[in-house]
C-alpha positions as CSV (number, residue, x, y, z in Angstrom):
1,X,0.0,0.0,0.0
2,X,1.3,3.0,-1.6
3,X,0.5,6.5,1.0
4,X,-1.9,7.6,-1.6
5,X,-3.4,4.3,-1.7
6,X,-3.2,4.6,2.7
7,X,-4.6,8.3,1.7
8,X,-7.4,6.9,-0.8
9,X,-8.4,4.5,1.8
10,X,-8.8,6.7,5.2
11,X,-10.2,8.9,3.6
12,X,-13.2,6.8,2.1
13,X,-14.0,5.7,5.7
14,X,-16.9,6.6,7.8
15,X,-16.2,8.5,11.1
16,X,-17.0,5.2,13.3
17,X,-13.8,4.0,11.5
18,X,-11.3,6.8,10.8
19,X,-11.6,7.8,14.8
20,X,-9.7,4.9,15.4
21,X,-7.2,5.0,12.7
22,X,-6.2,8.3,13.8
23,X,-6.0,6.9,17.4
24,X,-3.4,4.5,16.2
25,X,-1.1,7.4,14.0
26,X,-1.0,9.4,17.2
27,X,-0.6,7.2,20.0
28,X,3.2,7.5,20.3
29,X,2.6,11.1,21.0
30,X,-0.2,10.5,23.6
31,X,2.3,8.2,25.2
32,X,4.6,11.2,25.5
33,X,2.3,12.9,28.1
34,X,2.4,10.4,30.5
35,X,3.7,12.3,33.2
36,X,0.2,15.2,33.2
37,X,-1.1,12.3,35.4
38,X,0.4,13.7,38.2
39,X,-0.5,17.0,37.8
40,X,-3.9,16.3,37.1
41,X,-5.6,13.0,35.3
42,X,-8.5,15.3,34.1
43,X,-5.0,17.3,31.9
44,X,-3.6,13.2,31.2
45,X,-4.6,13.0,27.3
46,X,-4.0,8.5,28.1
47,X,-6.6,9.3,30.6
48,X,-9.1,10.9,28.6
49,X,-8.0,8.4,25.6
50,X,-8.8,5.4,28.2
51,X,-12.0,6.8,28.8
52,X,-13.3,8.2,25.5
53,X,-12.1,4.7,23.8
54,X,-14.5,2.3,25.2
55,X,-17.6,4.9,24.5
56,X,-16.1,5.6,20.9
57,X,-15.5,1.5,20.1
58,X,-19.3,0.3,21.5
59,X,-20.9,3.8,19.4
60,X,-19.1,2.7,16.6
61,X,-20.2,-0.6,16.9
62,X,-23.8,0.2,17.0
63,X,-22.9,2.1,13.7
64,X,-21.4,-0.8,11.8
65,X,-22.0,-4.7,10.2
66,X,-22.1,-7.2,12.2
67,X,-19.5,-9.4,10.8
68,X,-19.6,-12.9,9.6
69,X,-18.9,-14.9,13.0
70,X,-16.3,-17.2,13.4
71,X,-15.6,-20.0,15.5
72,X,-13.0,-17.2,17.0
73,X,-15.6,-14.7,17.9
74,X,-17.3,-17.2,20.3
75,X,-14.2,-18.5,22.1
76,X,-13.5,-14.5,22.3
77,X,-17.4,-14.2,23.5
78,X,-17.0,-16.5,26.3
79,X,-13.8,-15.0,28.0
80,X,-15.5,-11.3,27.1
81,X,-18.7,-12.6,29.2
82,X,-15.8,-13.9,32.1
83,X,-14.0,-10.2,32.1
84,X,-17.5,-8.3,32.6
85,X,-18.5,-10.6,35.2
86,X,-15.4,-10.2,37.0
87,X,-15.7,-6.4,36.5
88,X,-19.1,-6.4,37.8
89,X,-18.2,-8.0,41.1
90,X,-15.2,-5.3,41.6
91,X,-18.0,-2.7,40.6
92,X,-20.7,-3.8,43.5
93,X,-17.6,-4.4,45.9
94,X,-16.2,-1.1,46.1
95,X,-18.2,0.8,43.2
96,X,-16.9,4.5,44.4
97,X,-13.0,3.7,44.3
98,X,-11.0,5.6,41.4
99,X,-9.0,2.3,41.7
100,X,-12.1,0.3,40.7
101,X,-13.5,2.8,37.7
102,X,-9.1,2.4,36.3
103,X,-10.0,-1.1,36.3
104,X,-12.5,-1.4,34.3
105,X,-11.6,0.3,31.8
106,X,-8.3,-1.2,31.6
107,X,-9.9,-5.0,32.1
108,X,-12.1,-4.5,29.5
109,X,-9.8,-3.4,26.8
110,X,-9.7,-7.1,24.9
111,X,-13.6,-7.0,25.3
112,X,-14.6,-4.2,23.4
113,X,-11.2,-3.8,21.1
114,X,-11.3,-7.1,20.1
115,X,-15.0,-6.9,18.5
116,X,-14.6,-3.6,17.2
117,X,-11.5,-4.7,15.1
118,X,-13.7,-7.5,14.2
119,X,-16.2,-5.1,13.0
120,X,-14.0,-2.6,11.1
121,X,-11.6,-5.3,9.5
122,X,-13.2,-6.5,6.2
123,X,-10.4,-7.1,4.1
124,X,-6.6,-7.5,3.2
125,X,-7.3,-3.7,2.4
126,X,-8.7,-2.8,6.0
127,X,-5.6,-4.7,8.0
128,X,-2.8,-3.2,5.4
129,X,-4.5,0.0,6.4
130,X,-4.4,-0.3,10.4
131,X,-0.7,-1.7,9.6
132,X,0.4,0.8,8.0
133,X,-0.8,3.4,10.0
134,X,1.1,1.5,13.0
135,X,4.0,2.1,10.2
136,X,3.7,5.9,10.2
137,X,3.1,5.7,13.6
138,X,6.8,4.6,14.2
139,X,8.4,7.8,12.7
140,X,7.8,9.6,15.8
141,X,9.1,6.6,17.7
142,X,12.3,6.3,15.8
143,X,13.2,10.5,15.9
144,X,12.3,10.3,19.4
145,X,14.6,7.3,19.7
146,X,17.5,8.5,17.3
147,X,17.4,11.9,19.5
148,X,18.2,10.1,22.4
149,X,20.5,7.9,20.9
150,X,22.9,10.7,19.2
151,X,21.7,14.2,21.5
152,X,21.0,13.6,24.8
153,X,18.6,10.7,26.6
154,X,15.5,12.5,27.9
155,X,14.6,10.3,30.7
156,X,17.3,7.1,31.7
157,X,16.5,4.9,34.2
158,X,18.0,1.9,35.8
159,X,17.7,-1.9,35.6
160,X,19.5,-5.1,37.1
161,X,22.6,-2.1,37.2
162,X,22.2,-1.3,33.2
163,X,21.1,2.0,31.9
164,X,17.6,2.1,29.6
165,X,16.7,5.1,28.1
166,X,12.7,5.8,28.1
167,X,11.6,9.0,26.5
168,X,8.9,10.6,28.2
169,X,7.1,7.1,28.0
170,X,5.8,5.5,31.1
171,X,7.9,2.5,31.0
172,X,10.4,0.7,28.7
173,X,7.2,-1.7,27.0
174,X,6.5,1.3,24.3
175,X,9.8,1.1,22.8
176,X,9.7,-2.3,23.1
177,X,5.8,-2.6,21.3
178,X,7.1,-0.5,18.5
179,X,10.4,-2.2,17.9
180,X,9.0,-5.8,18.0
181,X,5.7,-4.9,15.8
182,X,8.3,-2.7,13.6
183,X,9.8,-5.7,12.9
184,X,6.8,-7.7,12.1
185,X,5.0,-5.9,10.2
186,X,8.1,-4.8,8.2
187,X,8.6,-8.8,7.6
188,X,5.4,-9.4,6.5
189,X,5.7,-7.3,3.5
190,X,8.9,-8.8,2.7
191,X,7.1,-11.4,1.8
192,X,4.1,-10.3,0.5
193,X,3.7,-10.8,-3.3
194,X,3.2,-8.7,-6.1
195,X,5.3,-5.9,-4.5
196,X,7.2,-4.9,-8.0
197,X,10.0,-4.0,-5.4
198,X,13.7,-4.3,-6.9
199,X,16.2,-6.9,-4.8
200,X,17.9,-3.7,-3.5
201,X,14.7,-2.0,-1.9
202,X,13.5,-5.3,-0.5
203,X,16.6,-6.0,1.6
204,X,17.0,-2.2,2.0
205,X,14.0,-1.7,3.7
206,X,14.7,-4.8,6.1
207,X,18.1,-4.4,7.3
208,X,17.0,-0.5,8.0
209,X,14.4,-1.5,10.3
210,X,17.0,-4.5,11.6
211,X,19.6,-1.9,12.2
212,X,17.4,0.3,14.1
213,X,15.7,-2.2,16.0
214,X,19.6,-3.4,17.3
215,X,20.1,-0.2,18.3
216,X,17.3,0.3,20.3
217,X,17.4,-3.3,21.8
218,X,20.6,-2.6,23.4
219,X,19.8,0.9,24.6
220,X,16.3,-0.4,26.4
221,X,18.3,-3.3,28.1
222,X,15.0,-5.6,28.4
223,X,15.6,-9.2,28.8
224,X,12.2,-10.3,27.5
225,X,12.4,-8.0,24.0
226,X,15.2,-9.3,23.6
227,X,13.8,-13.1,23.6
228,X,10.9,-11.5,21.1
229,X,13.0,-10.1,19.0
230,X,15.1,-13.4,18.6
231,X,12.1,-15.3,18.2
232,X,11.0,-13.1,15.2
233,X,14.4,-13.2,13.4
234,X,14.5,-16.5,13.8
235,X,11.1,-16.7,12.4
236,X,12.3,-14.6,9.5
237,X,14.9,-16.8,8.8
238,X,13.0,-20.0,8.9
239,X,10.8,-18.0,6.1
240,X,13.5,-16.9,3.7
241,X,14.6,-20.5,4.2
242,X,11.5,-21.9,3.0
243,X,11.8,-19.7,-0.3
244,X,15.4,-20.1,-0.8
245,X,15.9,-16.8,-1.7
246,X,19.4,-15.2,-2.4
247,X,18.6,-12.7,-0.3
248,X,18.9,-14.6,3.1
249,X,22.7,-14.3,2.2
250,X,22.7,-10.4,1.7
251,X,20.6,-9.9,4.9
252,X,23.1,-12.5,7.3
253,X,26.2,-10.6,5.7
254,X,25.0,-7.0,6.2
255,X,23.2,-8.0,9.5
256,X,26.2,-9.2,10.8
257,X,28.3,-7.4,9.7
258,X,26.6,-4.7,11.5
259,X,26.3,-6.1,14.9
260,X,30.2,-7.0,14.6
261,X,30.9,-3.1,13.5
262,X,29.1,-2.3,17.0
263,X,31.4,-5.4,18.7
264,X,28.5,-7.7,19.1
265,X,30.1,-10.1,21.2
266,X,31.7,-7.6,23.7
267,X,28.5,-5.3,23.4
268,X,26.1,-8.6,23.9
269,X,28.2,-10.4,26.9
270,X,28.3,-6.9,28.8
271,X,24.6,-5.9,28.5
272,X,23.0,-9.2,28.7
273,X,25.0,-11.0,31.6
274,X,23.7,-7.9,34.7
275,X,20.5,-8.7,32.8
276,X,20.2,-12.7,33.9
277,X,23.3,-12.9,36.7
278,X,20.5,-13.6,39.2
279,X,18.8,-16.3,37.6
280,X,22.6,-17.9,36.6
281,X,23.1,-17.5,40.5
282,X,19.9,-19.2,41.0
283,X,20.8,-22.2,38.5
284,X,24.0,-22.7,40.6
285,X,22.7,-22.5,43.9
286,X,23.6,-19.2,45.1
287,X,20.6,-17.7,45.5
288,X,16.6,-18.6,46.4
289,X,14.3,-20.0,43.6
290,X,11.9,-17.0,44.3
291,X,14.6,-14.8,42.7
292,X,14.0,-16.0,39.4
293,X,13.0,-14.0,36.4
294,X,14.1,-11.1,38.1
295,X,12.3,-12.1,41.5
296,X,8.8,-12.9,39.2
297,X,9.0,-16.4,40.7
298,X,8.5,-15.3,44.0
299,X,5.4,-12.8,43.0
300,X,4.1,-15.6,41.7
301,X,4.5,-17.9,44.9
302,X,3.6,-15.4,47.1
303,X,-0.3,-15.2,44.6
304,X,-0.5,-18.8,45.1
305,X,-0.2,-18.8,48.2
306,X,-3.8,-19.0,49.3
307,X,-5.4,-19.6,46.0
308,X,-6.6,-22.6,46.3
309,X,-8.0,-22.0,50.2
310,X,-10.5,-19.1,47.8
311,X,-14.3,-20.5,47.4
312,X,-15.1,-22.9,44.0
313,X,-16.6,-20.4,42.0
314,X,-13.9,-17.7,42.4
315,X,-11.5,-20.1,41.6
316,X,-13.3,-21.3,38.2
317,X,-14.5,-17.9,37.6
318,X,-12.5,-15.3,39.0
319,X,-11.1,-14.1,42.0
320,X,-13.3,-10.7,42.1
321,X,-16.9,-13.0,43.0
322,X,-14.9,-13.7,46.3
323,X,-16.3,-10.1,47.2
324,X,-13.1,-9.7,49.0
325,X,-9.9,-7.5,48.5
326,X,-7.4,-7.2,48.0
327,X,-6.8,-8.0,44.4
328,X,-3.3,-7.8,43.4
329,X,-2.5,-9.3,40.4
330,X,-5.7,-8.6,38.4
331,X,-3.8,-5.9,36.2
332,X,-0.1,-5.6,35.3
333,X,1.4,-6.7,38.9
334,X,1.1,-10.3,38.5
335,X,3.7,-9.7,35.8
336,X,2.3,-13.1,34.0
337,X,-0.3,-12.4,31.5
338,X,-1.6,-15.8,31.8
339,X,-1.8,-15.9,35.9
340,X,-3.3,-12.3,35.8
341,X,-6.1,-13.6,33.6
342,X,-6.2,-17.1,36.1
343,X,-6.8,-14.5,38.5
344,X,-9.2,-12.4,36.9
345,X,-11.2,-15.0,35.2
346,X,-10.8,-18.0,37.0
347,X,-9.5,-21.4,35.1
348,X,-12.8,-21.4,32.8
349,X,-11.3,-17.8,31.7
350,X,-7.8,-19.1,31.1
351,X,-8.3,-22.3,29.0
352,X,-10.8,-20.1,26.8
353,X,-8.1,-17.5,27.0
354,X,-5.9,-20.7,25.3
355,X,-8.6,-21.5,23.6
356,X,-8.4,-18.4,21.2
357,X,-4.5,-18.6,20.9
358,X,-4.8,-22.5,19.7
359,X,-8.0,-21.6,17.3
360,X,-5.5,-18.9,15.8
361,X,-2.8,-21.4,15.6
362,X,-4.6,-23.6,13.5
363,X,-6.5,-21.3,11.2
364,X,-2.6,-19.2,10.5
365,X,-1.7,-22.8,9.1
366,X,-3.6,-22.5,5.8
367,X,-2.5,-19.1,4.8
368,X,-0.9,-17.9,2.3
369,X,3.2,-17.5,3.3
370,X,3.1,-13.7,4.2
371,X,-0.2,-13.9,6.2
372,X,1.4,-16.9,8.2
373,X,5.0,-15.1,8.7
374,X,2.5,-12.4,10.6
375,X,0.3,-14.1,12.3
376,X,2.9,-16.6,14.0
377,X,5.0,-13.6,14.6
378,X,2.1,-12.0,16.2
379,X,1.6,-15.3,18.5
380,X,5.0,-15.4,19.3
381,X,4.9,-11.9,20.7
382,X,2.0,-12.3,22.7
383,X,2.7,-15.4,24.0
384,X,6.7,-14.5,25.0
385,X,5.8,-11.1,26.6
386,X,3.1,-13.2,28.5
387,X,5.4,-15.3,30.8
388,X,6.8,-12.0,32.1
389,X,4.6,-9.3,31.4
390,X,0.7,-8.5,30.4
391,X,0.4,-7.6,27.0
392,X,-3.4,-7.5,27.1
393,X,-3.2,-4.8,29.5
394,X,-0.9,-2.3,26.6
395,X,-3.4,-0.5,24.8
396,X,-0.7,0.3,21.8
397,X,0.1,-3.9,20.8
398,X,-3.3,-4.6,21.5
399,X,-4.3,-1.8,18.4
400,X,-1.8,-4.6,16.0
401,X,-2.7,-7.7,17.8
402,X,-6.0,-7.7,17.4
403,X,-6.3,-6.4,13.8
404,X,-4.1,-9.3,13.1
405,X,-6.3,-11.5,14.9
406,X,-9.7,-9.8,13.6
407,X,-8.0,-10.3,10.1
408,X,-7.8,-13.8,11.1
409,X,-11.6,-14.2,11.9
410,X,-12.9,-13.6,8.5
411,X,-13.9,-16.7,6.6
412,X,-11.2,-18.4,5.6
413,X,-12.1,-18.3,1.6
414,X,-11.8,-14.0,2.2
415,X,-8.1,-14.6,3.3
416,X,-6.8,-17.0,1.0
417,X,-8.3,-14.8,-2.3
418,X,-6.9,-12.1,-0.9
């Protein structure tokens, strides 16, 4: 998609949609104004996005198609019906809390997202659209990165002893979202067909997004991108394997040669060992097994801890129909996407939960070679960040993720023509 294709199409879409893809081309800057929070959430523009979102999504919705359902959309339905239930309980618990009114709008994100997307993506020419908007949406990224990188860090802060340089982003995960998607999305058109690109702007366009996304994986210092990132690049490589394609050797030559000209091995040994010396210390017996994963392990231990002693029906459906706080590790604390949702859905809520990742699974299978390079890579993501982190609690993946995933709910005949 050329930009006056992207231009053609944004243009030609009603307000219920375009709202959204404007949402997407400015969100890095929203991020930026993280910090108004503390003067005031009512000046916060993510506060008023959180809140106007939801309202704007179920308008829309009222507006729009109702799409062919899938066998997706009713896993999806079932785990939606889970989350509200869950959020109703918190709600008639302790309805006047600001802490409560946060939650649900942040633990209904998937629920109302998700179904939107599936509304709004019709066709290869709808996702290509939202992609490429994420696309643009990285220029601001990348300045504000390369600024930091060659002027002067705006905000640095410190990790396991190694410096990471933020921005004026809350944390380290919005770098991270647009360097991993970056990378994805980039790699799916390298393999889409009928590009009439030249060997040269192929492989150009690749290693540029390679490069930059080296240089801002060692300057963020996060174990866990770091894991993504080799996952996808592995991924890729597995792909251009799978066509043969000459350029697999220009890519390995330039990309090494690249993270050699930076001293790869000296640069790689002296960022990543402060980065996983307390888990080495915990594989040789130096230290406890709760300081794992940079002490997750013991979070986790210490939410297990009286899990089981909770009543049947919290522990199938969710902790919140206990009635009783308090409720840590319902939202980003448990630091485990898939023990968060345990916890906020029960075990009925997580095997749906893996319910939708395996239904993905198998419907990517069948697709044509580009659609599968981005919908594994997508899975891969998700599921990675998920051992340590909650990615269905970050507004800005969730935008990709789930018009990847809403891409993957149309019939199956609509994706393969495509």
């Amino acid at each position: 998609m050329t930009f006056k294709a992207w231009k053609h199409w944004f243009y030609h879409l009603p307000w219920s949609l375009r709202w959204f893809v404007v949402l997407v081309l400015l969100r890095p800057a929203i991020d930026n104004f993280y910090f108004l929070k503390e003067i005031s959430p009512f000046l916060s523009p993510l506060y008023i996005v959180g809140v106007l979102t939801p309202f704007l999504a179920i308008f829309s919705l009222s507006r729009l198609k109702r799409p062919i359902a899938s066998s997706l959309d009713i896993y999806f339905k079932f785990w939606s019906i889970l989350i509200i239930l869950s959020v109703i309980f918190l709600l008639v618990e302790d309805p006047e809390s600001l802490r409560t009114l946060e939650l649900l709008f942040k633990l209904t994100l998937p629920v109302y997202l998700y179904f939107y997307l599936r509304a709004f993506i019709r066709s290869k020419e709808d996702l290509d659209g939202i992609l490429f908007t994420f696309l643009y949406s990285c220029i601001l990224v990348s300045v504000l990165f390369l600024y930091e990188l060659i002027i002067n860090p705006i905000r640095i802060e410190y990790s396991r002893g190694q410096e990471r340089i933020m921005g004026n982003f809350a944390d380290v995960m919005n770098y991270a979202t647009y360097l991993t998607f970056g990378l994805l999305v980039c790699g799916y058109y390298y393999f889409h067909p009928g590009k009439n690109k030249s060997f040269l702007q192929k492989n150009r366009n690749i290693l540029l997004v390679f490069i930059l996304g080296v240089l801002m994986l060692f300057k963020i210092n996060h174990v866990a991108t770091f894991v993504v990132f080799l996952a996808l690049f592995g991924l890729f490589f597995l792909f251009l394997l799978q066509r043969k394609q000459v350029g697999i050797l220009f890519f390995l030559m330039a990309g090494g040669l690249v993270l050699y000209s930076f001293g790869a091995g000296e640069s790689v040994t002296k960022r990543v060992n402060p980065l996983i010396e307390t888990d080495l210390a915990v594989y040789e017996g130096d230290r406890a097994e709760r300081f794992l994963l940079h002490g997750r392990v013991g979070r986790w231990q210490y939410i297990f801890e009286d899990y089981g002693d909770n009543p049947v029906a919290a522990i199938l459906l969710g902790l919140p129909l206990r009635l009783k706080g308090p409720y840590f590790g319902l939202a980003i604390s448990a630091h485990n996407d898939f023990i968060r949702i345990l916890l906020l859905t029960g075990i009925v809520g997580l095997a749906s939960y893996l319910a939708i990742l395996y239904n993905l699974y198998r419907k990517i299978r069948y697709l044509w070679q580009h659609d599968r390079f981005l919908g594994y890579g997508a899975l891969l993501i998700v599921v990675i960040y998920s051992v340590t982190l909650t990615p269905t609690m970050y507004a800005n993946m969730l935008y990709v993720v789930f018009a990847i995933f809403a891409y993957m709910g149309l019939p199956q005949r609509k994706i393969i023509s495509a």
